[in-house]
C-alpha positions as CSV (number, residue, x, y, z in Angstrom):
1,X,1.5,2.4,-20.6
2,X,0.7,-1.2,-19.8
3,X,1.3,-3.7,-17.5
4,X,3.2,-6.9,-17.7
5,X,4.3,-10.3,-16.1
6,X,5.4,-14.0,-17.1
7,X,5.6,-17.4,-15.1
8,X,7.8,-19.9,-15.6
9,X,7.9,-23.5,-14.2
10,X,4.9,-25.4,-13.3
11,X,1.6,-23.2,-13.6
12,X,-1.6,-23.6,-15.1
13,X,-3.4,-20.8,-17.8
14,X,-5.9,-19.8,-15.2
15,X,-3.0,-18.1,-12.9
16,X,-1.3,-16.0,-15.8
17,X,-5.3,-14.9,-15.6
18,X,-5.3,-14.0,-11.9
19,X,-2.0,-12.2,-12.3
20,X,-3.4,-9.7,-15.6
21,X,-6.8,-9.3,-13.5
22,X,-4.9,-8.2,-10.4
23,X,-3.2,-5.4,-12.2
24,X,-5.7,-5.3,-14.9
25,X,-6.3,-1.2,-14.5
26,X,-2.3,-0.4,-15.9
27,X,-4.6,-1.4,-19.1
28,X,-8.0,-2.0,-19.9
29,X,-7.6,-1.3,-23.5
30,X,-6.7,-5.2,-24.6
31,X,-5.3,-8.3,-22.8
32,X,-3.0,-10.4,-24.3
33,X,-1.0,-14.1,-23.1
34,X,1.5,-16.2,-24.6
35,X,1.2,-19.9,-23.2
36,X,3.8,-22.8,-23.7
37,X,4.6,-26.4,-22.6
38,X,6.3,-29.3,-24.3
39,X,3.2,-30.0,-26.9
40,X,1.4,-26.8,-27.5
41,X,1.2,-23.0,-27.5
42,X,-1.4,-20.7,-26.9
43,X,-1.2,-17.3,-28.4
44,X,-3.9,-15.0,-28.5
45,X,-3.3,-10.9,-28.0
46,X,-6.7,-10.1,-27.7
47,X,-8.7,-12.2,-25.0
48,X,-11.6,-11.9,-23.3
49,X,-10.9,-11.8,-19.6
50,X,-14.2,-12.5,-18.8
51,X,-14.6,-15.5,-20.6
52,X,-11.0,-17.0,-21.0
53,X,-10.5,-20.7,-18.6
54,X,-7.4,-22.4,-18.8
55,X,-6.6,-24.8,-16.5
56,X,-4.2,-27.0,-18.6
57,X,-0.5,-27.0,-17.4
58,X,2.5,-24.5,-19.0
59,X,6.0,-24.1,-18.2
60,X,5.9,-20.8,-19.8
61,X,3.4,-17.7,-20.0
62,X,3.3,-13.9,-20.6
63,X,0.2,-11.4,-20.0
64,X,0.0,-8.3,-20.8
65,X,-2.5,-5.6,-20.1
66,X,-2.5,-2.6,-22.8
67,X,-3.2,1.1,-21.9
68,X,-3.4,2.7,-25.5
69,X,-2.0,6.2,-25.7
70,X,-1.4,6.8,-29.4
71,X,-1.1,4.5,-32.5
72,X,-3.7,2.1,-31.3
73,X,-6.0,2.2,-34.3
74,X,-5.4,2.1,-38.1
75,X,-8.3,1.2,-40.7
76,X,-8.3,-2.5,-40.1
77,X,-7.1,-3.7,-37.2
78,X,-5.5,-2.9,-33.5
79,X,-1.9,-2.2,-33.9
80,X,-0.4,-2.6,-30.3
81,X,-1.6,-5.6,-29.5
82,X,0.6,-7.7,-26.9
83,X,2.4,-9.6,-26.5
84,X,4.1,-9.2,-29.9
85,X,5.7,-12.4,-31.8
86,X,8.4,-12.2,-34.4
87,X,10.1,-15.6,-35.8
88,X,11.1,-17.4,-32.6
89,X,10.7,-13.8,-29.8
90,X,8.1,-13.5,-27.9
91,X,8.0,-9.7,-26.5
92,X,6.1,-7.9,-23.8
93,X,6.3,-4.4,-23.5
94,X,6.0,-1.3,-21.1
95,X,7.2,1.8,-21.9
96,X,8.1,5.0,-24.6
97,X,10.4,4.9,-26.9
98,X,11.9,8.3,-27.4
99,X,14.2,8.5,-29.8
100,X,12.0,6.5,-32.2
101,X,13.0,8.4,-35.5
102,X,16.8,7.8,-34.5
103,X,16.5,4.2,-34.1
104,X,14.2,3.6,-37.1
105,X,17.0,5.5,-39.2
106,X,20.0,3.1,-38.1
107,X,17.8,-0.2,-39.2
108,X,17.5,1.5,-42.2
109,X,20.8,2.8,-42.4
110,X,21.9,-0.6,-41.6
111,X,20.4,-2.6,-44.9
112,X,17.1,-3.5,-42.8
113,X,14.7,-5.1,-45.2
114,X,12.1,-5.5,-42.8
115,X,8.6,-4.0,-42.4
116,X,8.5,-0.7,-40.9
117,X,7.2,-0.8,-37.4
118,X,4.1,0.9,-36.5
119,X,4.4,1.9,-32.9
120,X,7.4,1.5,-30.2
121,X,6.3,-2.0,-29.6
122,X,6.8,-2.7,-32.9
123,X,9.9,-0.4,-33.4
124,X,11.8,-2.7,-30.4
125,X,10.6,-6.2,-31.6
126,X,12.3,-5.5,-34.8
127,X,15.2,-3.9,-33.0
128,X,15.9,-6.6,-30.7
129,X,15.2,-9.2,-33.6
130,X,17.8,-7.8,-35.6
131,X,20.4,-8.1,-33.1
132,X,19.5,-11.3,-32.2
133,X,20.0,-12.7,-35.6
134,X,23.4,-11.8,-35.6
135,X,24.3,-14.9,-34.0
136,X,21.4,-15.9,-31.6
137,X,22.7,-14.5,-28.6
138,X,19.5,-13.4,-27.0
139,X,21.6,-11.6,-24.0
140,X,23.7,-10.3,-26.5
141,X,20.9,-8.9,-28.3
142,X,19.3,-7.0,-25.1
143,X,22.4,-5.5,-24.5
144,X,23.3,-4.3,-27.7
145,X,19.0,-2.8,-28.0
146,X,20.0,-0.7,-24.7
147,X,22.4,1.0,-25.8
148,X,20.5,2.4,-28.5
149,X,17.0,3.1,-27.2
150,X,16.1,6.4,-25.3
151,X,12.9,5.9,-23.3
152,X,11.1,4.6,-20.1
153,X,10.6,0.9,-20.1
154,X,10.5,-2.5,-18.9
155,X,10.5,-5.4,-21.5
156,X,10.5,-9.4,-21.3
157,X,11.5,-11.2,-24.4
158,X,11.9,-15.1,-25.0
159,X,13.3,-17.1,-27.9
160,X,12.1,-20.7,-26.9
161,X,14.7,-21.1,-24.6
162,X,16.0,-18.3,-22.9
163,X,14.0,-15.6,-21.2
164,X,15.4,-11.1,-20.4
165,X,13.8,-8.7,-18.7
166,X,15.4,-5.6,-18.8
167,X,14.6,-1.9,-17.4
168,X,15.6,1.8,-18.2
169,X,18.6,3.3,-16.9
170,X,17.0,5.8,-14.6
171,X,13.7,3.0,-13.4
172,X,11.0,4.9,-14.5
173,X,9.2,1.3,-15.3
174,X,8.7,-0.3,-12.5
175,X,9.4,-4.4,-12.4
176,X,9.7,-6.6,-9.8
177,X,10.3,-10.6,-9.9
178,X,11.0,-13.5,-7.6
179,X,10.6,-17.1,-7.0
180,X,8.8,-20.1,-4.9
181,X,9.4,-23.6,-5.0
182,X,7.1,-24.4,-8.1
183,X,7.6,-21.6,-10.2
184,X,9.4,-17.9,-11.2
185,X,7.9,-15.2,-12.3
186,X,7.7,-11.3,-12.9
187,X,5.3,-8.6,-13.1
188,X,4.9,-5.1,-12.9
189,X,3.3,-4.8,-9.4
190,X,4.5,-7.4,-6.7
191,X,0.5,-8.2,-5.7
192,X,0.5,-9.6,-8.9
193,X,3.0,-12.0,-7.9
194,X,1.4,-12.3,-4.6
195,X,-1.8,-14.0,-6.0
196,X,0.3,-17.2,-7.1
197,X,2.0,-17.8,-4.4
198,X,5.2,-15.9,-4.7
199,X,5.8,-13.8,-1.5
200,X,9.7,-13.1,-1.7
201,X,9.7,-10.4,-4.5
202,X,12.3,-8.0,-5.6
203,X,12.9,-5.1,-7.5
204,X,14.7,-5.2,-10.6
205,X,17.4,-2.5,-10.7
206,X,17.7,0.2,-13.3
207,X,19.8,-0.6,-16.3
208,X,19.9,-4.5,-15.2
209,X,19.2,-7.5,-17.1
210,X,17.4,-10.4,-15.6
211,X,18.5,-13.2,-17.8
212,X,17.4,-16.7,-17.2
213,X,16.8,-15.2,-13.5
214,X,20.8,-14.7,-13.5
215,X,21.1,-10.2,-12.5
216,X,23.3,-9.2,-15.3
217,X,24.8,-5.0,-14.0
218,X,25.5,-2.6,-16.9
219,X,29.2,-1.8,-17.0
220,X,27.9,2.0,-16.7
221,X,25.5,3.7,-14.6
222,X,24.2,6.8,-15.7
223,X,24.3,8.6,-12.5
224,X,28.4,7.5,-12.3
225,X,29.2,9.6,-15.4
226,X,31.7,11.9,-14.9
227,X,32.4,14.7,-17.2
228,X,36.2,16.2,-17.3
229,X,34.6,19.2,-18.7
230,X,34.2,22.6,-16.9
231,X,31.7,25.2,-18.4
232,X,30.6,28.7,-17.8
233,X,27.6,29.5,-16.5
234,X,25.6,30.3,-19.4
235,X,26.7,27.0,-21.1
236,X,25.6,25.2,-18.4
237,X,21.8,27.2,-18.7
238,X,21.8,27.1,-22.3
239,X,22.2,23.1,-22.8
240,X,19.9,22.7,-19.5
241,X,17.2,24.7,-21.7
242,X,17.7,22.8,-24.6
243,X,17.7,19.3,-22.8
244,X,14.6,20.2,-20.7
245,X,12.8,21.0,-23.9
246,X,13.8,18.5,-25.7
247,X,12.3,16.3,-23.4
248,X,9.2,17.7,-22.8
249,X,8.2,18.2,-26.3
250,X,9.3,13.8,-26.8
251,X,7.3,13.2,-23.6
252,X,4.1,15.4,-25.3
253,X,4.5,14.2,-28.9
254,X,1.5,12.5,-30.7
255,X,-0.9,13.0,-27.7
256,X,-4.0,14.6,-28.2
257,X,-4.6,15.3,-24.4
258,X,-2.3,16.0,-21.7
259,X,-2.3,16.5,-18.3
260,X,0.2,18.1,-15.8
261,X,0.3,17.7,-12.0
262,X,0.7,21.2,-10.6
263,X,1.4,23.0,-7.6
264,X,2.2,25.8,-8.6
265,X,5.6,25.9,-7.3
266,X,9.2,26.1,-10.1
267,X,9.4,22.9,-11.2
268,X,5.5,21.9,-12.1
269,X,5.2,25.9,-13.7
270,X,8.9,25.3,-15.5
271,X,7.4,22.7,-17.2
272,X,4.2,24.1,-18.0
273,X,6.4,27.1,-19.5
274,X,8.2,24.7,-21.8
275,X,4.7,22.3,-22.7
276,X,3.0,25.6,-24.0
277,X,6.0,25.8,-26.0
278,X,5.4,22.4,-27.7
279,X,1.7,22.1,-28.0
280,X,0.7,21.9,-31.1
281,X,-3.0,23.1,-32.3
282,X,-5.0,19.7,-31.9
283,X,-3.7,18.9,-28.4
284,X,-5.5,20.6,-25.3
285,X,-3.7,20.4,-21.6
286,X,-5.3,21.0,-18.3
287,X,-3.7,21.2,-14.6
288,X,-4.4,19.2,-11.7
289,X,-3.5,20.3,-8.0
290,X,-4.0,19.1,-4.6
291,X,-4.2,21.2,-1.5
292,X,-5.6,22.1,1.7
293,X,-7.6,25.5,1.2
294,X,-5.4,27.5,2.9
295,X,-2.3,26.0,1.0
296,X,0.3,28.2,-0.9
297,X,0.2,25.6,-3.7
298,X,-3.0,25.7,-4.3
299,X,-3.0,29.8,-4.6
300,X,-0.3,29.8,-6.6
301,X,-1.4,27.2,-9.0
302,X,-4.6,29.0,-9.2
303,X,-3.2,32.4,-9.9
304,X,-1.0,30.6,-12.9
305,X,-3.8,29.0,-14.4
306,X,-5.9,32.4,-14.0
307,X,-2.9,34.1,-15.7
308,X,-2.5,31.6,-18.5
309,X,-6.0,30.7,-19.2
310,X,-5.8,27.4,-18.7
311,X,-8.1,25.0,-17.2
312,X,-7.0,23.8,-13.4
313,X,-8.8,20.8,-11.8
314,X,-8.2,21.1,-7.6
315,X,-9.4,19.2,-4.8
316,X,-9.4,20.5,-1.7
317,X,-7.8,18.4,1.2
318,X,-10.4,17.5,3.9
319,X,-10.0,14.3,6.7
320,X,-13.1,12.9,4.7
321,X,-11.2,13.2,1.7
322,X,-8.0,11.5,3.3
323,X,-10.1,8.1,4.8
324,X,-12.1,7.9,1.5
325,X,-8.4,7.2,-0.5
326,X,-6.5,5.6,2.3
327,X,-7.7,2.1,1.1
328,X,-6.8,3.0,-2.4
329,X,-3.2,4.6,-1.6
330,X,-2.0,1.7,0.5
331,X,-2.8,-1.0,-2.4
332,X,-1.0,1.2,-4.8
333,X,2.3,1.6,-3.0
334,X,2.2,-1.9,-1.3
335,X,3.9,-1.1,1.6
336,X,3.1,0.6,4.7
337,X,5.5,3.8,4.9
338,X,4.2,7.3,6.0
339,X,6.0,9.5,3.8
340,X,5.3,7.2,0.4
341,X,1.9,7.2,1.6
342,X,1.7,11.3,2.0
343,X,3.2,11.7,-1.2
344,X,1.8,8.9,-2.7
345,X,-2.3,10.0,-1.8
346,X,-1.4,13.3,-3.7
347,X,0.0,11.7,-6.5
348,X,-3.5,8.9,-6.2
349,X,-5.7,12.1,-5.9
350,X,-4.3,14.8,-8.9
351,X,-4.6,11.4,-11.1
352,X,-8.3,10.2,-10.6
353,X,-8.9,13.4,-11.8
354,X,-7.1,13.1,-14.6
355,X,-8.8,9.7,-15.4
356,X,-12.1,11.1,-14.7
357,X,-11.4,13.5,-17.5
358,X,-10.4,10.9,-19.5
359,X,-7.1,11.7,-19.9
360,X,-4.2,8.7,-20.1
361,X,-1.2,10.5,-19.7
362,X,0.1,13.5,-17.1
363,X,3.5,14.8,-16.6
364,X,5.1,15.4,-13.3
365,X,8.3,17.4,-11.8
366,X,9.6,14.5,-9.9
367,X,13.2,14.4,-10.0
368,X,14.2,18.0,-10.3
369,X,14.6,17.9,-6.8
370,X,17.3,15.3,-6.2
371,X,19.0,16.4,-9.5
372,X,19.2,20.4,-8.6
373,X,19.3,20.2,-4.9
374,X,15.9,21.4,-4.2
375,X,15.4,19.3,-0.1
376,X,16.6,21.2,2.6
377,X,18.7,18.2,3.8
378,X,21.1,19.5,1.1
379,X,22.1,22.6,3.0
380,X,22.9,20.0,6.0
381,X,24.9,18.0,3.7
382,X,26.8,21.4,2.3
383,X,27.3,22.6,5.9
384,X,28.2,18.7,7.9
385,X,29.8,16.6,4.4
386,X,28.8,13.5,3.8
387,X,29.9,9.8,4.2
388,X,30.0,7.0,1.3
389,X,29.6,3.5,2.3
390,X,33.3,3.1,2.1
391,X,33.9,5.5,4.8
392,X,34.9,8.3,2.5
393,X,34.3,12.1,3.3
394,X,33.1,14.1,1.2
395,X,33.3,18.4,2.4
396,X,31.1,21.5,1.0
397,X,30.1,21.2,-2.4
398,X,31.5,17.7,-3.4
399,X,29.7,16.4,-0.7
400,X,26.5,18.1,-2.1
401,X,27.5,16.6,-5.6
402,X,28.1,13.0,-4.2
403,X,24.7,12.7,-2.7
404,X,23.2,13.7,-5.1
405,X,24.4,11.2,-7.4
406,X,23.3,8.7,-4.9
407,X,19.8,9.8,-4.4
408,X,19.4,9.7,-8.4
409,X,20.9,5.9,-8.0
410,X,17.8,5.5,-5.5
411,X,15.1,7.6,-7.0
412,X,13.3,4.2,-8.9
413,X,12.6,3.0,-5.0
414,X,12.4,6.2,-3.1
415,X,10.0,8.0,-5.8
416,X,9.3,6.2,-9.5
417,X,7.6,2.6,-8.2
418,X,5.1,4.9,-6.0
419,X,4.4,7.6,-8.5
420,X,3.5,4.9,-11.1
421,X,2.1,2.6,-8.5
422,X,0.0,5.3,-8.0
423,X,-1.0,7.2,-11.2
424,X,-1.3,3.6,-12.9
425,X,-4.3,2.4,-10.6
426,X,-5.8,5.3,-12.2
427,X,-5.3,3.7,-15.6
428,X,-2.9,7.4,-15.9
429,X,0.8,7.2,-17.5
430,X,3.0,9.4,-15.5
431,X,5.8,10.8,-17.6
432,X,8.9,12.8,-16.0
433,X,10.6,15.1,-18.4
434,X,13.6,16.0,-15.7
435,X,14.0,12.7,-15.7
436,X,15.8,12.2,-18.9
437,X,19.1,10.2,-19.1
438,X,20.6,13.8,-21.2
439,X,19.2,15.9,-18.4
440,X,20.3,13.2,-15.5
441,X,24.0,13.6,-17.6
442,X,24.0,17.1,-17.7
443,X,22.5,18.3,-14.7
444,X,24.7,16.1,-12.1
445,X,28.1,17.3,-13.8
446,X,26.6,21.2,-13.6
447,X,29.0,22.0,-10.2
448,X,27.0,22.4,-7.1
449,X,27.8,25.9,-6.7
450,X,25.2,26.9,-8.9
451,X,22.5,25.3,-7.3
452,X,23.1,25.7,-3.8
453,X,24.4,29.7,-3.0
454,X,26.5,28.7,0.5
455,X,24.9,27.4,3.6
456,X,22.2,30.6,4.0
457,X,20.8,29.5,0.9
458,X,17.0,28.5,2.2
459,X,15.8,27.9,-1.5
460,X,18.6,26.3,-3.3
461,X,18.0,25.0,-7.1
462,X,19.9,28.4,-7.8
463,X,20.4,27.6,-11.6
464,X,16.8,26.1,-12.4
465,X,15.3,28.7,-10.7
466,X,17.2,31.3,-12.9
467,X,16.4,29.5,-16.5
468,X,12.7,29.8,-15.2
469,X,12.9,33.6,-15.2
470,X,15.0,33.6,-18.5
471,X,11.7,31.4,-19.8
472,X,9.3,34.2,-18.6
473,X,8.2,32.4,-15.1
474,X,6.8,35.0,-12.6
475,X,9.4,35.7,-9.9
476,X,7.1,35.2,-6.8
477,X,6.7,31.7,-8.5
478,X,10.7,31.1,-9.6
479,X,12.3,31.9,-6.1
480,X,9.0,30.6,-4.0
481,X,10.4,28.2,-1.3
482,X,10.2,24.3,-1.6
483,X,7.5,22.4,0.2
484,X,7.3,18.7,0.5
485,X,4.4,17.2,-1.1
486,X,2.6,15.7,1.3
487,X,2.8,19.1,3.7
488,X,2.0,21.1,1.2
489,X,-1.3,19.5,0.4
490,X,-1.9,18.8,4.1
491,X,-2.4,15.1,3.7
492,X,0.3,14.4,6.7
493,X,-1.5,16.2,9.2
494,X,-4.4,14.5,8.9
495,X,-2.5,11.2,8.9
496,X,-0.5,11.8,11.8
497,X,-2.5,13.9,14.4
498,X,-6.1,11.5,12.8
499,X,-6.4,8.6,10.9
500,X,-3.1,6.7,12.3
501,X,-4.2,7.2,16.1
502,X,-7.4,5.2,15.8
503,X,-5.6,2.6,13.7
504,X,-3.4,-0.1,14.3
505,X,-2.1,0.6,11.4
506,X,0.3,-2.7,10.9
507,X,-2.5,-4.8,11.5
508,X,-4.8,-2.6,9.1
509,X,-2.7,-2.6,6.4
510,X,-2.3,-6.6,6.8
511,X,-5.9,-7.3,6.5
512,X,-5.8,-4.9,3.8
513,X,-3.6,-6.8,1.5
514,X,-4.8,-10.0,2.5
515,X,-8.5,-8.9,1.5
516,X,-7.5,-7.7,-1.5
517,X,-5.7,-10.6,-3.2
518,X,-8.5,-13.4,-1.7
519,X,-10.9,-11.0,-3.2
């Protein structure tokens, strides 16, 4: 949705500048800072980047870059204009609110005599405000917001004194933060951070709380619950249906168009299935896929659309097309690592198109994978067990279970920060419906049994696969086998056997960056 980042210390205007302009496509709708020292503040949530020169000293700034998806307009003004100030807070925000209806209803429900908000922006600021003037415990305050709010998000907030940043429980949001001897700062790409100076960055971790730079852990994890309930079978489909649903028709709501990455494969055509469901008359979807010409995803997305009607966008996969977004791919992820740069150039590709189309958000399958047991590595893991970091062995299908709750715990740094690293240099908001925390709940306590049928199983996702035929997916489609991403589209092969033997690639990647940031 947007991008965001602070400073705090020593720093003049000009830098919180740099820093918006560096990530300035997660939203070219408005611009926004918040500026402070000890005898003035600056607030203005609708600069001109172009013209805006500061170069008077702060010990405190937000920015914040604004990709508009819905509310942005009413008759007389722009509505989610950022950062947003109430009273004393300061906010910055990236992210959906999901269960915006529910958390409206308790302020109401809880004698809340303020003005109704007008978009999630809005819906938080008033949230967070009301905690906080409980007893002006700003920590107190975050803690008390997340535990109510369903959604994908990173936030700052500041009361004159002490500064948050918080993150969703799963790490859709990416945020990242760190420190040099002059100042702090955070920011929702670490090039951002790089452009003033600050080289040692981090990643803030899902569910945490950066509070006056102090990491603050949640007391619970949301791939660590544990339910004492067993189900049958059908239970476990029927709430799985309802969840997935759920979710998709929150991630779709209030968009006019919407785009899915698709290749053609269970997860992407499962989530079609369920969009169709939701889509109401004034919204239009189209498909995007990436493959080589000879690639099974790219004839299976094609017969889906063909079957369904609907519009697919393709590009075919050529060694031309591969140099021409290496540049691009590398800058995104920010780190030189094959496979995130496989996956990631598919993720780069399927998105320009949905920016060139002019659409702002797309949804993606990413996650059903590490949550139904879709990699192969699985069926090694069911066969050899598996080893905790405290030495523990796990056998068969508990073994199975525990990783999987571990790669969930990882999927924000394996997955999330490159998909959105990625589909956000398109100015494109990636939304992942499996990724739910009712889903992530439900799906991890489903017993591994159903997902993985013994160690001959070369398909696995057993019980996904099944609720896709129930929903009226074609079976060649359901029980078709799993292929990586970046195979399947053929971007690997090119990188390996190609591009990567007439590079030094370190050193290219290195002059890369560098160039990029002195730009």
């Amino acid at each position: 949705m947007c991008g965001i980042l602070g400073l705090y210390g020593k720093f003049q205007g000009n830098d919180i500048l740099s820093m918006m302009k560096i990530i300035e496509k997660r939203g070219t709708d408005a611009h926004g800072m918040y500026l402070e020292n000890n005898e003035t503040k600056f607030f203005d949530n609708n600069i001109d980047m172009n013209t805006f020169n500061d170069d008077n000293e702060y010990k405190v700034g937000f920015g914040h870059n604004l990709l508009s998806i819905s509310n942005f307009y009413n008759d007389e003004n722009l509505l989610n204009l950022q950062p947003r100030k109430l009273n004393n807070l300061i906010l910055s925000f990236n992210g959906e609110i999901y269960n915006y209806k529910e958390v409206l209803d308790f302020l109401k429900s809880n004698l809340y005599d303020g003005e109704a908000p007008k978009s999630d922006c809005d819906l938080l600021m008033q949230l967070l405000n009301y905690y906080y003037n409980k007893n002006q415990d700003l920590l107190e305050a975050v803690q008390y917001t997340n535990k109510i709010i369903d959604g994908d998000y990173v936030y700052s907030i500041y009361d004159g004194k002490n500064i948050a940043l918080s993150r969703d429980s799963v790490g859709v949001k990416p945020l990242f933060y760190g420190k040099n001897d002059v100042i702090k700062g955070f920011a929702s790409e670490r090039k951002a951070l790089w452009e003033v100076g600050i080289t040692d960055t981090k990643t803030l971790e899902p569910g945490h709380i950066l509070y006056n730079y102090e990491d603050i852990k949640p007391k619970y994890l949301i791939y660590d619950y544990e339910s004492n309930k067993n189900h049958k079978y059908d239970t476990y489909v029927k709430y799985l249906d309802e969840y997935i649903n759920e979710s998709v028709k929150n991630r779709i709501a209030n968009i006019d168009n919407i785009g899915l990455l698709f290749s053609g494969g269970v997860d992407s055509t499962l989530l079609l299935y369920y969009i169709l469901d939701n889509l109401e008359d004034n919204q239009s979807l189209k498909l995007y896929t990436v493959g080589n010409e000879n690639s099974q995803d790219l004839k299976f997305a094609r017969k889906i659309a063909e079957d369904l009607d609907l519009t697919l966008r393709e590009t075919i996969i050529t060694e031309d097309v591969v140099r021409k977004y290496l540049d691009d791919t590398l800058l995104a992820i920010e780190e030189l690592n094959l496979m995130k740069l496989g996956v990631g150039m598919t993720t780069y590709i399927a998105t320009n198109m949905v920016h060139d189309d002019g659409i702002k958000v797309a949804l993606s399958g990413q996650g059903a994978d590490e949550l139904f047991a879709g990699y192969k590595r699985y069926l090694n893991t069911y066969e050899e067990g598996y080893v905790d970091t405290d030495g523990l062995l796990y056998k068969r299908y508990r073994a199975v279970e525990h990783e999987l709750r571990q790669d969930i715990a990882h999927i924000h740094d394996v997955n999330l920060e490159r998909d959105d690293a990625t589909s956000m240099t398109n100015t494109v908001e990636l939304r992942v419906p499996y990724l739910s925390d009712k889903i992530i709940k439900w799906v991890l306590n489903i017993p591994a049994k159903y997902k993985i049928n013994g160690s001959a199983d070369n398909i696995r996702k057993n019980i996904l696969r099944e609720l896709a035929v129930k929903k009226g997916v074609p079976e060649e489609i359901a029980y078709r086998k799993k292929k990586a991403a970046q195979y399947g589209s053929g971007i690997d092969k090119f990188l390996r056997k190609k591009i990567f033997r007439e590079l030094n690639i370190n050193k290219y990647f290195d002059e890369l960056i560098n160039s990029y940031i002195n730009d």
